[in-house]
Every structure is written in structure tokens, then in C-alpha cells.
C-alpha positions in Angstrom: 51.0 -67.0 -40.7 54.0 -65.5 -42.5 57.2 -64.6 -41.5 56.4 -61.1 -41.2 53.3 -61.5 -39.0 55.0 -63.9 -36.5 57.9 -61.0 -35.8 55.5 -58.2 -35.5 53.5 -60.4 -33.2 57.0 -61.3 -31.2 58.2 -57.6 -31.1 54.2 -56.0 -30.2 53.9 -58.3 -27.3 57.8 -58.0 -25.6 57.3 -54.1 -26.4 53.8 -54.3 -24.8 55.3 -55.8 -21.8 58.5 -53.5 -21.4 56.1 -50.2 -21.6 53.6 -52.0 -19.2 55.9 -52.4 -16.7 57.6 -49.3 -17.0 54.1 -47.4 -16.1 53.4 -49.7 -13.3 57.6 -49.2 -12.4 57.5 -45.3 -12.7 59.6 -44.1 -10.3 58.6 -41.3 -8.2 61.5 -40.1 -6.3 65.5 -39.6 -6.9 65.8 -42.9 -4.8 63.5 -44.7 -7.4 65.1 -42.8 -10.1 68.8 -43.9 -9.0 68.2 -46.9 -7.0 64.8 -48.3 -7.3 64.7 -47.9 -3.8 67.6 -49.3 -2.8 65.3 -52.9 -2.5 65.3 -55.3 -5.3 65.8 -59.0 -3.8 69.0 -60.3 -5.1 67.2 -63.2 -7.6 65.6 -60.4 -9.3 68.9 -57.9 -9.7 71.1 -60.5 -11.0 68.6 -61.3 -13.6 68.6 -57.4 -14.3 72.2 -57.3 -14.6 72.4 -60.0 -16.4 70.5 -58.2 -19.0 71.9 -55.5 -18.7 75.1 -57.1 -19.3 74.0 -58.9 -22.5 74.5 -55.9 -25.0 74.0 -56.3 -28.2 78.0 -56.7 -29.0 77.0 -59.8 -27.2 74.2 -61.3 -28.3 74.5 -60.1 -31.8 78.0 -59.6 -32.4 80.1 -61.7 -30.2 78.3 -64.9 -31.7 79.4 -63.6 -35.5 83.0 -62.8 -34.4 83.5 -66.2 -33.3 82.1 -67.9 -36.4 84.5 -65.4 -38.6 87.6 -65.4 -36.3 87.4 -68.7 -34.9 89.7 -68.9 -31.9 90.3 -65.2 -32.2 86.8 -64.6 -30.8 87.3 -66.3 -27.8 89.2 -62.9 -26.6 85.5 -61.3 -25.7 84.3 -64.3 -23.8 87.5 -64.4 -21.6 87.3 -60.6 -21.4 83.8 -60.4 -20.7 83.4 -63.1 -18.4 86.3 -62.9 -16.2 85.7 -59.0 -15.8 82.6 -60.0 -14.2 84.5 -61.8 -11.5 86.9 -59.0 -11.2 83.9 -56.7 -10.7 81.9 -58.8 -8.1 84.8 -59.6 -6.0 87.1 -56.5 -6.1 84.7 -54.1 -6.5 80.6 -53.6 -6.0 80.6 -55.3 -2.4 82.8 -51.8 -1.0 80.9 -49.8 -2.9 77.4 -51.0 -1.9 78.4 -50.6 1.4 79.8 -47.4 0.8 76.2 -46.1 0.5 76.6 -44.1 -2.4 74.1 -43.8 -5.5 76.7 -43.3 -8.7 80.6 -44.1 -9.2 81.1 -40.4 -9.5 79.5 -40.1 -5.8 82.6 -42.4 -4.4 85.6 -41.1 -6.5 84.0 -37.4 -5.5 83.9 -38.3 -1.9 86.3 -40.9 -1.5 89.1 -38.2 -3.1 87.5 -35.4 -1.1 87.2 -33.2 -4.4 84.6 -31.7 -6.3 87.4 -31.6 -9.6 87.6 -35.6 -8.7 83.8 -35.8 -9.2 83.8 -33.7 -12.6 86.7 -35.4 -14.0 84.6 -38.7 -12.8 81.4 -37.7 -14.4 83.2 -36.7 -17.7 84.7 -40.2 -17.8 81.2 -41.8 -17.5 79.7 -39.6 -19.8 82.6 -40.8 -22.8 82.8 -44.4 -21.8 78.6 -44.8 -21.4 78.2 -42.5 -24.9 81.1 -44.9 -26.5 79.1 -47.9 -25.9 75.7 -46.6 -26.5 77.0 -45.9 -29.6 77.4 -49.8 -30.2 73.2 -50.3 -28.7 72.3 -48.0 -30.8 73.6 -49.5 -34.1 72.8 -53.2 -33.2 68.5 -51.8 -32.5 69.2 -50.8 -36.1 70.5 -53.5 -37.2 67.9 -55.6 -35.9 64.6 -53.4 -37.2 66.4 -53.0 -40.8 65.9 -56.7 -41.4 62.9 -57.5 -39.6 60.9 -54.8 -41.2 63.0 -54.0 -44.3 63.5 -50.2 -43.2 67.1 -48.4 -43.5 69.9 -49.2 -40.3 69.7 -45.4 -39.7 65.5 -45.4 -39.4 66.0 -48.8 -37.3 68.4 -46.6 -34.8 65.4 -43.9 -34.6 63.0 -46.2 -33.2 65.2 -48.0 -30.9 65.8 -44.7 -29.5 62.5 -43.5 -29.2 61.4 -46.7 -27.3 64.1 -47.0 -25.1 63.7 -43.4 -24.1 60.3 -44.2 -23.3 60.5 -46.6 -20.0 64.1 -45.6 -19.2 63.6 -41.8 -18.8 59.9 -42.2 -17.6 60.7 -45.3 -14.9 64.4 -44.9 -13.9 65.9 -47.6 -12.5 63.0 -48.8 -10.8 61.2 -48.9 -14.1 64.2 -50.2 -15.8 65.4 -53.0 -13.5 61.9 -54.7 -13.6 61.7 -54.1 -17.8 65.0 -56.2 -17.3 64.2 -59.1 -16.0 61.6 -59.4 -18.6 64.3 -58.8 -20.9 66.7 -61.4 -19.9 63.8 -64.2 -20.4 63.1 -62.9 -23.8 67.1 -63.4 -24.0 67.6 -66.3 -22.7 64.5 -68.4 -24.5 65.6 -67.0 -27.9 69.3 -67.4 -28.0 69.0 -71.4 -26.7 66.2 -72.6 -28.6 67.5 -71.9 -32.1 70.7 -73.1 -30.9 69.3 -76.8 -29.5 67.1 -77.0 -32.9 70.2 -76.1 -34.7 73.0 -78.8 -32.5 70.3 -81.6 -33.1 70.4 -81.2 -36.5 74.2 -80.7 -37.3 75.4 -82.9 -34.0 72.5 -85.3 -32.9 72.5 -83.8 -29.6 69.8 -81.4 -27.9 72.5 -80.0 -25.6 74.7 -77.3 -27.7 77.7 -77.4 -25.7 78.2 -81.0 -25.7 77.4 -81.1 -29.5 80.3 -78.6 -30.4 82.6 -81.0 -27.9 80.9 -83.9 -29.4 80.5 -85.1 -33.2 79.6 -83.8 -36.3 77.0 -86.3 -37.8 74.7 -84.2 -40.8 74.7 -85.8 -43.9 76.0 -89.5 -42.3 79.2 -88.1 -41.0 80.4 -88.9 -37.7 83.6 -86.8 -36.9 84.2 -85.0 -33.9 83.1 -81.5 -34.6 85.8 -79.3 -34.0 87.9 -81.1 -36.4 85.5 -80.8 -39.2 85.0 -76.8 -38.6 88.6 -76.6 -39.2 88.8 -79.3 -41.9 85.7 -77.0 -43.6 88.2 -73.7 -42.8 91.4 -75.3 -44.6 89.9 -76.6 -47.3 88.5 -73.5 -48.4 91.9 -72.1 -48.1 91.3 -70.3 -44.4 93.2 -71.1 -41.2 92.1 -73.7 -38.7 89.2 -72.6 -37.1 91.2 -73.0 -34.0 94.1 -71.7 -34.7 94.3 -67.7 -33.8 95.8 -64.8 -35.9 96.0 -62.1 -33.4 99.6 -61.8 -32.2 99.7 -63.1 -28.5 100.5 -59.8 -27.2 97.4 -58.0 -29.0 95.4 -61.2 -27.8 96.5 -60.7 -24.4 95.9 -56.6 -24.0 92.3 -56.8 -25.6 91.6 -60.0 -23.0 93.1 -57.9 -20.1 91.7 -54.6 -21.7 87.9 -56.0 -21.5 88.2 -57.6 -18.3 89.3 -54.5 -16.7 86.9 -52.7 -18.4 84.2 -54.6 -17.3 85.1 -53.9 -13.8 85.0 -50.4 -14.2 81.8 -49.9 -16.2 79.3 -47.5 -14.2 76.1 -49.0 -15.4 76.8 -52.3 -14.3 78.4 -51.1 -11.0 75.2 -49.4 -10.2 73.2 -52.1 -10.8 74.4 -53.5 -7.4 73.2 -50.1 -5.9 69.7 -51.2 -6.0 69.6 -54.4 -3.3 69.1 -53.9 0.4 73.0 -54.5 1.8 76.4 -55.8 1.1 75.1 -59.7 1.7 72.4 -59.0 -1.3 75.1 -57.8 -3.4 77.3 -60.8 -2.9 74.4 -63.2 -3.8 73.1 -61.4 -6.6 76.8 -61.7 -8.4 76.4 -65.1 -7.9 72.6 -65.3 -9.6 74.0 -62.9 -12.4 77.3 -64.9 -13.2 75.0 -67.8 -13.4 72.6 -66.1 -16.2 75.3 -64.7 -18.1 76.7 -68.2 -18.0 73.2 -69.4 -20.2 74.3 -67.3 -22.9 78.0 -67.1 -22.9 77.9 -70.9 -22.8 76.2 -71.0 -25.6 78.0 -68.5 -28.1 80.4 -70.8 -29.3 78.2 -73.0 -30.0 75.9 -70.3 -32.5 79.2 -68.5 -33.7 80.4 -72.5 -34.9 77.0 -74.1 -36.2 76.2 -70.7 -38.3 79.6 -71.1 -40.2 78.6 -74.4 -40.8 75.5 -73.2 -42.1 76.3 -70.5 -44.2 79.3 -72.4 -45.8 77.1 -75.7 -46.7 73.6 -73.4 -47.9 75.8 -70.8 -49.8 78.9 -71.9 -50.9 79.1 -73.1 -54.9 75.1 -72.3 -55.1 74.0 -70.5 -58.4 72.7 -67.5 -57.1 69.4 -68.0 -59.2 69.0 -70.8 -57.0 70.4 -69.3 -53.7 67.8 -69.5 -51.0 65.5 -66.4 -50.2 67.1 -65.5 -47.0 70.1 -64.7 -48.4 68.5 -62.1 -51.0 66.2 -60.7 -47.7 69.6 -60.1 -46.3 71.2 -58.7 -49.5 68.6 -56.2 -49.9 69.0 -54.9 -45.9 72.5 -54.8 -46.8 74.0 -57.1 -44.3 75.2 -59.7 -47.4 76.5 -59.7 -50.3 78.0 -61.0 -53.4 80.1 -60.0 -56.4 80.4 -62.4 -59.2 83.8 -62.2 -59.9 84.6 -64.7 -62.5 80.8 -64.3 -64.4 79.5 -68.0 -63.4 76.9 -67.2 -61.5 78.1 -69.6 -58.9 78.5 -68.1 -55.1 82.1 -68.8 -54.2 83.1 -68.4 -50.5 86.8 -69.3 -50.0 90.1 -67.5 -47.9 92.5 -65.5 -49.3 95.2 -66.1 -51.9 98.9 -66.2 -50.1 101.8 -63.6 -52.0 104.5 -64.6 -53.0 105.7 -63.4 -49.2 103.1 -66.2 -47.3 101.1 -62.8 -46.3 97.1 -63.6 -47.3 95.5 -60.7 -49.0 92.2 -59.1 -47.4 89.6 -59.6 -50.0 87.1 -56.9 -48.0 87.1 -54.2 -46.3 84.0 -53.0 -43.9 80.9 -53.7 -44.4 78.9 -54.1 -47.6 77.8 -50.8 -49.1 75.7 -51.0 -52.0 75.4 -48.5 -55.2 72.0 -48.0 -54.8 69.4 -50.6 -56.5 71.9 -51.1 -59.8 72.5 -54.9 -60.6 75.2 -56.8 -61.9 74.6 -59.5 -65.3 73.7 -62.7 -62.5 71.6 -60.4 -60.9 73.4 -59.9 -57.9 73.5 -55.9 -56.0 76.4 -54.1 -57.2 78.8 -52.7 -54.7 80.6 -49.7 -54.0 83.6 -51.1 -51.8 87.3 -51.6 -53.1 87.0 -55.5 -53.9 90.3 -57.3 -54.7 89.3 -58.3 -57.7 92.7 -61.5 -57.8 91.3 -62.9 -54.7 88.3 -65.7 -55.3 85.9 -64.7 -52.4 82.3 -63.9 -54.1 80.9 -63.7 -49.9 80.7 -60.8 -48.1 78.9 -60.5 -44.6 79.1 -58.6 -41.4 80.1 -60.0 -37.9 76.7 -58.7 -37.0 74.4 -60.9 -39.0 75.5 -64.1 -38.4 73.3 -64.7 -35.4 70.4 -63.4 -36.9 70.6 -65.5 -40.2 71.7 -68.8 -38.4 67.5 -69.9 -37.6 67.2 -69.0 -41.1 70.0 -70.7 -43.0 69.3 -74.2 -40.3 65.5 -74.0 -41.4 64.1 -73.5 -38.2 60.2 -72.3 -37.7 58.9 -69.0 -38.3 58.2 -68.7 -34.5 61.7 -69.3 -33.7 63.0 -66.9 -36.0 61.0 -64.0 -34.7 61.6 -65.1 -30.9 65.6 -64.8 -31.8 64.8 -61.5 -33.5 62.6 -60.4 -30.4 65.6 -61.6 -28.0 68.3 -59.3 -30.6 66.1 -56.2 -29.8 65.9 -57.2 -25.9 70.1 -57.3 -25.6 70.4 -53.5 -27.1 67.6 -51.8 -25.5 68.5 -53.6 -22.0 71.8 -52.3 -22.4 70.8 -49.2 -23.9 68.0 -48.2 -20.8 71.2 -48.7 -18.2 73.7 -46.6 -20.1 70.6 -44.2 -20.7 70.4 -44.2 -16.8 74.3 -43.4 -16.0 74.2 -40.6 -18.5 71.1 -38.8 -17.5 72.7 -39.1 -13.6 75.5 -38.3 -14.2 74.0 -34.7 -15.5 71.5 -34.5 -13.1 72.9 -35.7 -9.8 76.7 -36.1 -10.0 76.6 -32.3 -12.1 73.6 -30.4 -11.7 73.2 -31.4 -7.8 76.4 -32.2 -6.4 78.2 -29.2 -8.3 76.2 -27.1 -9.8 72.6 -26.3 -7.7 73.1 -27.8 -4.1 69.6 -26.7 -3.7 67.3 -28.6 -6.5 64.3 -30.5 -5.1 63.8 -34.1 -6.1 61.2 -33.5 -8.4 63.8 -30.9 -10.2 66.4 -33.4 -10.2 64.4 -36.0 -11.8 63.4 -33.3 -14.6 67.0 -32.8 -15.2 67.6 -36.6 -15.5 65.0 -37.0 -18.2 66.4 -34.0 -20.5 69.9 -35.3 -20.1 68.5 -38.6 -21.3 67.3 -36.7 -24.3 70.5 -35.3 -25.2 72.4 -38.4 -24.8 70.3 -40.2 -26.9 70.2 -37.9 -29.5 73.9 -38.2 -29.4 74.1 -41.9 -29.4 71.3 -42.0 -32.3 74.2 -40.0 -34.4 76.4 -42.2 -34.1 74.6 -45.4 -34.0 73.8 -43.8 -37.6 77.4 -43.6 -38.7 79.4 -45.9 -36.1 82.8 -45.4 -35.7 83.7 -49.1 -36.5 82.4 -51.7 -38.6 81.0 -54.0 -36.1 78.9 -53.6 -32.7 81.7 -55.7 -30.6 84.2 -53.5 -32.0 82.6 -50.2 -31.2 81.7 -51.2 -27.4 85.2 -52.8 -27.1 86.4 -49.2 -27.3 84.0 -48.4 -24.4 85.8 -51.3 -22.1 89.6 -49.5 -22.7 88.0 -46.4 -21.8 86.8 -48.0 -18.5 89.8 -49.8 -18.0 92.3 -46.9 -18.0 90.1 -44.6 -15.5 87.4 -46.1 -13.5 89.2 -49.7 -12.8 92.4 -48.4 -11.5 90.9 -45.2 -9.7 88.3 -47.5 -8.1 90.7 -50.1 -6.9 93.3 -47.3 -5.5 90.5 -45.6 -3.5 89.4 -49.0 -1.9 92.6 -50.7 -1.3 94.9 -47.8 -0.9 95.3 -45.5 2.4 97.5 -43.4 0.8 96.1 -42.7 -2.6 95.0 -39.0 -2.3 93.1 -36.5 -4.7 96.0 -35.1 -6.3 96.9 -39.1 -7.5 93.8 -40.2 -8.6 92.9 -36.9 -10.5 96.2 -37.2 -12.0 96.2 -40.9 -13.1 92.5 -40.7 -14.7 93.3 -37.6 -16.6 96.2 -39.6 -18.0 95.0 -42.5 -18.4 91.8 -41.8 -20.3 93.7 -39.8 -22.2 96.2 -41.3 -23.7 93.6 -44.3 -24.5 91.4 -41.3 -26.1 94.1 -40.2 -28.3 95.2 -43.8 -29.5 91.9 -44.8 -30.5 91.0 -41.2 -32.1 94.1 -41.7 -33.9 93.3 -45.0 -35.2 89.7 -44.6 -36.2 89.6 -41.4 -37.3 93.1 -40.0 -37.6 96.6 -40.4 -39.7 96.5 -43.9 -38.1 93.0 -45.9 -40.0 93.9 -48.5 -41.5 98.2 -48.2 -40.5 98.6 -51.4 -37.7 102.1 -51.0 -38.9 101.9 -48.1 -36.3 100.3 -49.7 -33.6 102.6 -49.3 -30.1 104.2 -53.0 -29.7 101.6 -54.2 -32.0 98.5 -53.6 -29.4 95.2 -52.5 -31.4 93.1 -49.9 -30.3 90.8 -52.5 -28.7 93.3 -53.5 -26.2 95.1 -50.2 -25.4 93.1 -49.6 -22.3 95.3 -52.4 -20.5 98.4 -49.7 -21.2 95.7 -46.7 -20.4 95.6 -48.4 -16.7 99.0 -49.2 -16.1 99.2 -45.4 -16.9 96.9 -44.2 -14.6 98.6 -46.8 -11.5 102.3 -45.5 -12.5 100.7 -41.1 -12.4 98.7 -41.6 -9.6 101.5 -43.6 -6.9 104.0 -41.2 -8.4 101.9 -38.1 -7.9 100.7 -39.3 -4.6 104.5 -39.9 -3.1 105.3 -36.3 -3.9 101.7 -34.6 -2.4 100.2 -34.7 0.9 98.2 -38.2 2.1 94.6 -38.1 2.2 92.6 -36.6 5.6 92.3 -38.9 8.9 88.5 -38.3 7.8 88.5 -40.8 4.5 91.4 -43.1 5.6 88.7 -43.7 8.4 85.6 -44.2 5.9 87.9 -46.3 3.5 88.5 -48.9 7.2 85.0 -48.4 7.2 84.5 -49.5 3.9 87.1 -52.5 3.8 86.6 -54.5 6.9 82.8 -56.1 8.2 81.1 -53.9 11.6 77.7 -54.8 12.9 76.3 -51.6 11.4 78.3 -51.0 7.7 77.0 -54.9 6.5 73.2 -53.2 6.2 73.7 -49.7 5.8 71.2 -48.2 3.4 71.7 -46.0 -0.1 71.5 -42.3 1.2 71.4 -39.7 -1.5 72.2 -36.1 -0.6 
């Protein structure tokens, strides 16, 4: 069989069984829709959420940042990973037992405010869109290689499936789609990676190859040490060395971490099991799923640079090897023969006169349509610095995808990872899908809008707001507003962090913390993270870090977003009256164990 067949064969049968179960799964009531009942066994949920969880920024992208940026990388699997922590023990166990159906529902009630609920549903709706945005690319990412069709038809179909069994089933249909999901996951991000380590490190265990030695071509050197003898020689820093100042290091660490505890579709994941004990044992199922794949990361980010530097690097393109053509012509490679040799250089930057390296590239590859240069290579259109010696040019984003490829693993293998890359965004994708189309139809069109619609109403809502949120995030998963899927759905984490995180926190732990506060704080804090990375991406500020306040990026800004929203909202709340006897009484509620609170069910009004 060829390449080809074995990927459509991959994709037909995991989109076969996503759609099957999302019939049998259909939800038929705002419970199902929201909930799925309110009764998934915890094994089952923290398998769900760990799929939902693994975006593609993370199975795609975090993998390529990490073979790029080396230590730098590390940032989203500190972020990421401690978030999780923050979230399971800080947050979902109060809220399950709060007995609420959305984030929105608690920050409405809990702040005794309909305004508190709008400005809460307006924040999900940018944070979920923000980071749909990133699904949406990395689906097209994905189907522009496998099937050799444009990033912007790729994002099409990914949209049109994952409307499918996410507006038709709901959670109910989505949780169960999940689990499937996170096997596909799981299977194909460790089985090109243990084909990969035995090959490069002699050992069938990834982790303890990238601690252990390096021993291809009769070497026997501990690994780390020849990725960053590999790095220097070719005139890079030490793959474990870092060039993000500490502060921006530290904000974008503390930015996803806090983000991650504030993120509405993985809060309401924890919605959907029977009581507060469920909760408590499904974060501990989930951490240990998301530890399969976050343990292995480092592992794929390191044995792909390997792989790309010793396949590519000082190979005559005539003789390069196919994959990296198949790649060039998706537009996820390239190469520009500089000096006319025909010879694919890949080395770091030349130092000025100052010590300050150059940047040889800017973005991503963009091609001037099918015109080729006198090797035969595709031309580009980008600024290239033309005194620098790089001739390789790639994207964070394809580095997972081409490591099976560039370590010569078998055709099956390659379309199971490539089945797995589709799995992360549209797992993602289905639970954002979900907080966007509730937030319209429950926290907005019942709650504040028509007390009075009927279930059946409600659920019609739900499914049109799905529509119009993922014609939205089809837009923009079209034309990004970053370069790289981690990048775009870091943005999505400082949202969270500077409105849901501190709001959340203040109405669980704080008696005092009234409407006036919170309102005050999220408006604040959202904003002034809004503006910043507005201003950066699309504003005066693109491409000017010189401007950057104390030298924090716009992907760790959020951290100064939530110390915004704590310093408005205590102020605010001093000077304004303290909350009713009524929720200081539910928040006690809340907080502290009773007979009756530990089981108390979802109740949707």
C-alpha cells in the first residue's frame, strides 16, 4: 500500500468512529447538551479532558518549539502542566459542587449580577474564539500535507467535521468522541517516538533515551551533550541554554499556568461526573494521561532536530530525500540557495560586530507561486538575509509531523501520527465549540435574554451559535494572527489568566469580594491584556520588542493582566458595599464539606 492509502485508511476509520459515536452520543436534553448528564465515571472524564487538553499547540506545536528553542520551549510544559494542578486543586472541586453548568453561571451568581454574567460570557467568548483560532490552523495544517490541499481548504474541513458531532451530540456526544480521541493520541505520539529513541539512543523507553546516550552511527555520548555539541557547532546556542530573558521566561510560565486555570472548556469538563469525590479522582486520571504525552515531548522536539540536521544538512538538494520536497510543496519547508551550490546549508546566525546574532527569517515560508530557482528549489517571497548562511527554513508546526518521516519509520506509523495530529485539534476544537455555543445559548439567550425558552429551543440556539463561532474561527484559522499554533493559543492562556483565574479564585476564597470588584477587575484586566497584544500583533508595536513593558512579550502579559484585575477588584471592593448574607452563605457552602453539598447534582435553570 502507499503512503497515501495508509493515511486515508487511518483518518476514514478514526473519522468513522468519532461520527459513530456522536449519533449513538446525541444528546437530547440541555443536561446532555451541557453536562452529559451530569454522570460520566471519573476514568472515562479524565481521559476526556485529557484530550481535550491536548490541543494541537500541543501535540503539533509544543514538540517543534522545543526542537527550535531548546530550553526556551520548556516554558509551555511548565505552564501547561502546572496550570493543571492549579486548576484541579484551586478550582473545579468548588465549582462542581457549586452545581452550576458554565463558568459564567458561578461569576453570574456568585457576584449576584446579571452585568457579572455578560461581562463573563464576553470573556469566554474572546478567550475560547482566541484559541480556536490556533485548532483551526493546526486541522489545516495537518490535511494540507496529508492530502496535498491548501492550509486554508484543510481549515474548511476540519470545521465542517468538528461541527458535525460537537453541535449534533453536545457534551455527551463530545466527551465519549474524546476518549476515543485520546487513544488515537496517545498510540500515535509514543510509537514514532520509541521507534525513533531505539534508533538514535538504543533504548525503547524515550525518556530514558534523551537522559541516557546518544549511540547512532557508533557513538556513545550522553545525549544532551551531543544536541548541544550539534547546536554550537553549527553556530547556534547550546540546546540547553535559553535566550528568553528570565523575566519574559518567568511571565509566559506564570501566564500559562494561570491561564490554564481559568480556561472554561476545561473547567467544564469536570461538570460532567456525579459529585465533588468524582471530580477529585478524575484530575488525578487526567494528570496522569497528559503525563503520556507531555513526557514525551521533549523527547520528539530533541530526536527530530537530530533528524532533520543529520538527513538535510550539507545534502545536494537533487539528492535531498522526497519528504522534504512533499513538505516544500505544502509549504511547511523551504530552501533558498544562497551561495548557488546546490548544497542544503542549515547553520545559526552570523554575530555583528555588537555580539547581537542576526535573524535569518522571518514567519513562515511563503512561496511565489510555482516559480523555481536554477537548483530547482521553490522560490520565496519573504525578506531573506541574504549575509547570513542559513539555506533552512521550517515552521514550529511541522516538526512533529516530519520526524516519522525523516527517522524512516513505516507507512502505518506515519499515518497513525498524522491520524493522532487531526485527533489533538478537533478534541480541542469540539470543547471550545461547546463553551461558545453555551455561552450564547444558555449564559445569553436564557439567563439574560428569554427566561422562558424550552429545552428543545435552547439546544437550537446552541447549534446556530456553534455555526457562527466556527465560521469565525475558520477565518482566522485561514489567516492566524501568529506564525505558529503554540503562539496563537498562548494568547488565549493571558486572556484567561487576567479575567477568569483571578475572578474565580476571589469568588471562592474571598467573603468580601463583591460585584462591583470583580466586574471591575475583569474589565481591567482583560483589557489591558487585549490592548497589549492588539498592539503587538496587529498595531504600531509588530515586530518593536524594544517596546515591550519590562521586556514581557505578549505571550506572558496575562500574568500583569491578573495582578491587574486582584489590585481593581480589592481596591474597588474596600470602597463599595460587601456582598449579601445570601452568597457569603453559599460561598461557606461551597468551601467547607456537609453531608449533603459532597453529592449535590448539576441543576440547570
Amino acid at each position: 500500500m502507499s503512503q497515501d492509502a495508509y493515511n486515508y485508511l487511518f483518518i476514514g476509520i478514526s473519522f468513522a468512529l468519532y461520527i459513530g459515536i456522536a449519533l449513538k452520543q446525541r444528546a437530547g436534553s440541555t443536561k446532555e447538551y451541557y453536562t452529559a448528564g451530569g454522570g460520566v465515571g471519573p476514568f472515562a472524564n479524565g481521559m476526556a479532558t485529557a484530550a481535550d487538553w491536548m490541543s494541537a499547540a500541543t501535540f503539533i506545536s509544543m514538540a517543534g518549539t522545543l526542537a527550535i528553542g531548546g530550553y526556551d520551549g520548556s516554558r509551555f510544559l511548565m505552564g501547561w502542566t502546572g496550570g493543571f494542578v492549579l486548576l484541579t486543586v484551586l478550582m473545579v472541586p468548588f465549582l462542581r459542587k457549586f452545581g452550576k453548568a458554565t463558568v459564567p453561571d458561578f461569576i453570574g451568581d456568585r457576584y449576584y449580577s446579571k452585568v457579572a454574567r455578560f461581562v463573563a460570557v464576553v470573556c469566554a467568548i474572546f478567550i475560547c474564539l482566541t484559541y480556536i483560532m490556533g485548532q483551526m490552523r493546526g486541522v489545516g495544517i495537518v490535511f494540507s500535507q496529508l492530502f496535498d490541499i491548501k492550509i486554508a481548504t484543510g481549515v474548511m474541513v476540519g470545521g465542517a467535521i468538528v461541527f458535525f458531532y460537537a453541535g449534533l451530540g453536545g457534551m455527551k456526544g463530545i466527551t465519549y468522541t474524546q476518549v476515543a480521541q485520546y487513544c488515537v493520541m496517545a498510540f500515535a505520539y509514543t510509537i514514532p517516538a520509541v521507534f525513533i529513541a531505539i534508533a538514535l539512543t538504543n533504548n525503547f523507553i524515550p525518556q530514558l533515551g534523551f537522559i541516557g546516550n546518544y549511540t547512532a552511527g557508533g557513538e556513545s555520548v550522553p545525549f544532551l551533550e551531543k544536541m548541544n555539541t550539534i547546536n554550537t557547532d553549527l553556530g547556534f546556542s547550546k540546546y540547553t541554554d535559553g535566550s528568553l530573558s528570565k523575566v519574559d521566561m518567568f511571565c509566559i510560565t506564570a501566564a500559562l499556568m494561570c491561564g490554564t486555570a481559568g480556561l472554561p472548556h476545561v473547567i467544564v469538563r469536570f461538570f460532567t461526573v456525579k459529585n465533588v469525590k468524582a471530580v477529585r479522582t478524575s484530575a488525578c486520571w487526567t494528570l496522569a494521561f497528559i503525563g503520556v504525552i507531555y513526557l514525551t515531548a521533549p523527547t520528539i522536539g530533541a530526536f527530530s532536530r537530530v533528524n532533520l540536521i543529520s538527513k538535510l544538512n550539507q545534502t545536494s538538494y537533487a539528492e535531498a530525500p522526497q519528504w522534504f520536497k512533499d513538505f516544500e510543496n505544502t509549504g511547511q519547508m523551504a530552501w533558498v540557495d544562497k551561495n548557488g551550490d546546490g548544497v542544503i546549508q542549515y547553520s545559526g546566525p552570523k554575530r555583528s560586530e555588537s555580539g547581537e546574532s542576526g535573524k535569518p527569517f522571518e514567519g513562515k515560508p511563503k512561496f511565489d507561486g510555482d516559480k523555481r530557482g536554477a537548483s530547482g528549489e521553490r522560490l520565496l517571497t519573504n525578506k531573506v538575509v541574504t549575509d547570513n548562511p542559513n539555506e533552512l527554513y521550517f515552521g514550529n508546526d511541522v516538526m512533529v509531523m516530519a520526524n516519522p518521516h525523516m527517522g524512516g519509520l513505516p507507512k502505518w506509523a506515519i499515518a497513525l501520527l498524522m491520524a493522532g495530529c487531526i485527533a489533538a485539534a478537533l478534541s480541542t476544537a469540539a470543547g471550545l465549540l461547546l463553551v461558545l455555543s453555551t455561552s450564547f445559548s444558555h449564559d445569553l439567550g436564557k439567563k439574560l435574554i428569554n427566561p422562558n425558552l424550552t429545552d428543545k429551543q435552547e439546544i437550537t440556539w446552541a447549534r446556530f451559535a456553534s455555526l457562527g463561532s466556527l465560521l469565525v474561527a475558520i477565518y482566522f484559522g485561514i489567516y492566524p494572527p501568529s506564525d505558529f499554533v503554540a503562539k496563537t493559543v498562548a494568547f488565549a492562556f493571558g486572556l484567561a489568566a487576567s479575567s477568569f483565574f483571578p475572578t474565580i479564585l476571589m469568588g471562592i476564597f474571598s467573603r468580601r469580594m463583591n460585584k462591583e470588584g470583580a466586574l471591575a477587575g475583569m474589565i481591567c484586566g482583560i483589557g489591558f491584556t487585549a490592548a497589549y497584544i492588539i498592539f503587538f500583533q496587529f498595531g504600531g508595536g509588530e515586530g518593536r520588542p524594544d517596546l515591550y513593558l519590562f521586556d514581557i512579550s505578549p505571550e506572558g502579559i496575562g500574568i500583569i493582566g491578573m495582578l491587574i484585575n486582584f489590585a481593581v477588584a480589592f481596591t474597588v471592593s474596600f470602597f463599595t458595599p460587601p456582598p449579601p448574607q445570601e452568597v457569603t452563605d453559599l460561598l461557606d457552602h461551597v468551601r467547607y464539606p456537609d453531608a449533603e453539598g459532597a453529592d449535590s447534582e448539576i441543576s440547570i435553570h
